[in-house]
C-alpha positions in Angstrom: 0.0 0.0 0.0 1.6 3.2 -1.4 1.3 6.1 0.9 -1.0 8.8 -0.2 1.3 11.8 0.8 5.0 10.9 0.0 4.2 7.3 -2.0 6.4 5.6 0.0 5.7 2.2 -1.0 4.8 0.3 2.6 2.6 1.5 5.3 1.5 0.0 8.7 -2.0 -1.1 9.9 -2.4 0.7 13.2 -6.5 -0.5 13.4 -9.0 -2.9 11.1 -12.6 -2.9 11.6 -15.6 -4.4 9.7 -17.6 -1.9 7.6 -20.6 -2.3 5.2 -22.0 -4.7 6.9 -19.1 -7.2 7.0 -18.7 -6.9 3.2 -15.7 -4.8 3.8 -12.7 -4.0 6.1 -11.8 -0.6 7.1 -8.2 -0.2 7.8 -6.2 3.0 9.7 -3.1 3.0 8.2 0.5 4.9 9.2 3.4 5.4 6.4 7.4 4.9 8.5 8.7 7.3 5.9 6.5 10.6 6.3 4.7 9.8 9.7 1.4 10.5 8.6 -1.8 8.9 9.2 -4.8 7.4 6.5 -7.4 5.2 6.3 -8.6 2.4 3.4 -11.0 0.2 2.5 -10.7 -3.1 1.2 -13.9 -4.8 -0.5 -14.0 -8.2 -1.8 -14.7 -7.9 -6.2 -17.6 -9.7 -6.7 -17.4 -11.3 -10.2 -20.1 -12.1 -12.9 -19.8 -15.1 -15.7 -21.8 -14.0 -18.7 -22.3 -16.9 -20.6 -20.4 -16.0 -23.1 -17.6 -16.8 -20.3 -16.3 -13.2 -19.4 -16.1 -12.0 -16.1 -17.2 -8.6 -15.5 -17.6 -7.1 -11.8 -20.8 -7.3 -10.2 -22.8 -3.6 -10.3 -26.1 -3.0 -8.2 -26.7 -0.7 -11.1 -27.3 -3.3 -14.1 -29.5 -4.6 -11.8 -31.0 -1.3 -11.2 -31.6 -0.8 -14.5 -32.8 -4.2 -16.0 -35.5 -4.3 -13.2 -36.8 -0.8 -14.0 -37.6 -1.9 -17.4 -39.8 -4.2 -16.3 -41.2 -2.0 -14.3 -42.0 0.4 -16.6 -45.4 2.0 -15.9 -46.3 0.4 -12.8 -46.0 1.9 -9.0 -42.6 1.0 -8.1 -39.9 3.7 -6.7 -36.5 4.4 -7.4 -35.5 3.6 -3.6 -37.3 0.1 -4.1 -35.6 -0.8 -6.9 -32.3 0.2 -5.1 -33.5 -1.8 -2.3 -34.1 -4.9 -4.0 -30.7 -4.5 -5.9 -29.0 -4.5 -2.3 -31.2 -7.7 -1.5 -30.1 -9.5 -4.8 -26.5 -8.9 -3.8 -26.9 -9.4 -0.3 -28.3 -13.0 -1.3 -25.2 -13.5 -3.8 -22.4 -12.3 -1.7 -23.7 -15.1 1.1 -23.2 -17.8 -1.1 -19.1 -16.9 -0.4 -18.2 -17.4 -3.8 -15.8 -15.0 -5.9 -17.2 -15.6 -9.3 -21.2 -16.2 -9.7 -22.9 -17.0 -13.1 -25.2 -14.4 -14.3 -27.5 -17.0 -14.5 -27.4 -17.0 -10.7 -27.9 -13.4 -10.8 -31.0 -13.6 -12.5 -32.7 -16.3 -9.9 -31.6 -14.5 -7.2 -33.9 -11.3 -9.1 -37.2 -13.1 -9.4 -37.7 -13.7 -5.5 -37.9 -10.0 -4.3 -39.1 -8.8 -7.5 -42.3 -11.4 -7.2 -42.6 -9.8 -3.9 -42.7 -6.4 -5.1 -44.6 -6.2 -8.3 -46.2 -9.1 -9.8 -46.6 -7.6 -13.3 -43.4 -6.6 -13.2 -42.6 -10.7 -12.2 -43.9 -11.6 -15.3 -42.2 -9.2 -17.8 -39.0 -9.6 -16.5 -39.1 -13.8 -15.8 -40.7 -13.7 -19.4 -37.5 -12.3 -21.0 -35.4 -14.2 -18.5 -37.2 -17.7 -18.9 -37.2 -17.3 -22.4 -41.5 -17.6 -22.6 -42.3 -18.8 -26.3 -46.0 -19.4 -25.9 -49.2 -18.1 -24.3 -49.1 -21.1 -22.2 -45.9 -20.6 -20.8 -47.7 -17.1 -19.3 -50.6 -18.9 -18.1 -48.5 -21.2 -16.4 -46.5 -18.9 -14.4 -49.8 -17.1 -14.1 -51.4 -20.4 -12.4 -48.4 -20.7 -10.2 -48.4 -16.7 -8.6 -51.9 -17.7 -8.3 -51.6 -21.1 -6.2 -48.6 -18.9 -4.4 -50.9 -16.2 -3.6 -53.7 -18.2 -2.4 -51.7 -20.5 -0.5 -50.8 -17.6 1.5 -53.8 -15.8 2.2 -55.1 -19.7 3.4 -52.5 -19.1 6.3 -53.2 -15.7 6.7 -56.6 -16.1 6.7 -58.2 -16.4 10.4 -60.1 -19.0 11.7 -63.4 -18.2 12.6 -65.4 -20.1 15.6 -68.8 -19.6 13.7 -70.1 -22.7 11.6 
């Protein structure tokens, strides 16, 4: 680690701490040369295989920006889209891995985003699945519907009248 003021090339960790959540370090930092004191950050790179096979670094933003499309027109904010994009990596980054298929990446987007929009669900899983026929719709259709039943059944409260 090159020093900031006078580049000598070595410095000394006077303190580490865990920032972000754990997902980085935060290090305090003194250069022998010049004396002074400076902090740094150390993250782990999160890498993506397309399936082409190139790596690219993972960015919340391409997330961002692939889920907006999908929802396009419907009531979904800029600070929920950002939120699920923090949930999608949160998700990826506990699997521990280094490199993650994009494939991966696209899994981990259906759970919050079925949570948060259903319409939006379907346009994006309908791109992502690769739906070729009307009855692939109806069938994920069926299924949000059996979901969503399934849950108001245990939500539902029981009732002492007969």
């Amino acid at each position: 680690m090159y020093c900031p003021y006078c580049r000598h090339p070595d410095s000394r960790v006077i303190d580490s701490r865990t920032a972000d959540d754990g997902v980085a370090i935060r290090r305090r930092r003194s250069c022998p040369e010049c004396g002074r004191r400076f902090t740094t950050q150390e993250t782990v790179i999160l890498m993506v295989i397309k399936r082409s096979g190139v790596t690219e670094p993972f960015n919340r933003d391409k997330i961002v920006r692939g889920v907006r499309r999908a929802c396009q027109g419907r009531p979904v904010s800029d600070d929920q889209l950002a939120i699920l994009a923090q949930q999608v990596e949160d998700v990826i980054r506990s699997r521990g891995l280094g490199e993650v298929p994009s494939q991966e990446v696209g899994l981990a987007i259906l759970g919050p985003l079925r949570a948060l929009d259903e319409v939006a669900y379907l346009r994006f899983a309908s791109v992502y699945r690769g739906f070729e026929s009307l009855a692939d719709f109806e069938a994920e259709i069926a299924a949000l519907r059996a979901k969503r039943e399934g849950a108001a059944a245990l939500v539902a409260p029981a009732s002492g009248y007969t």
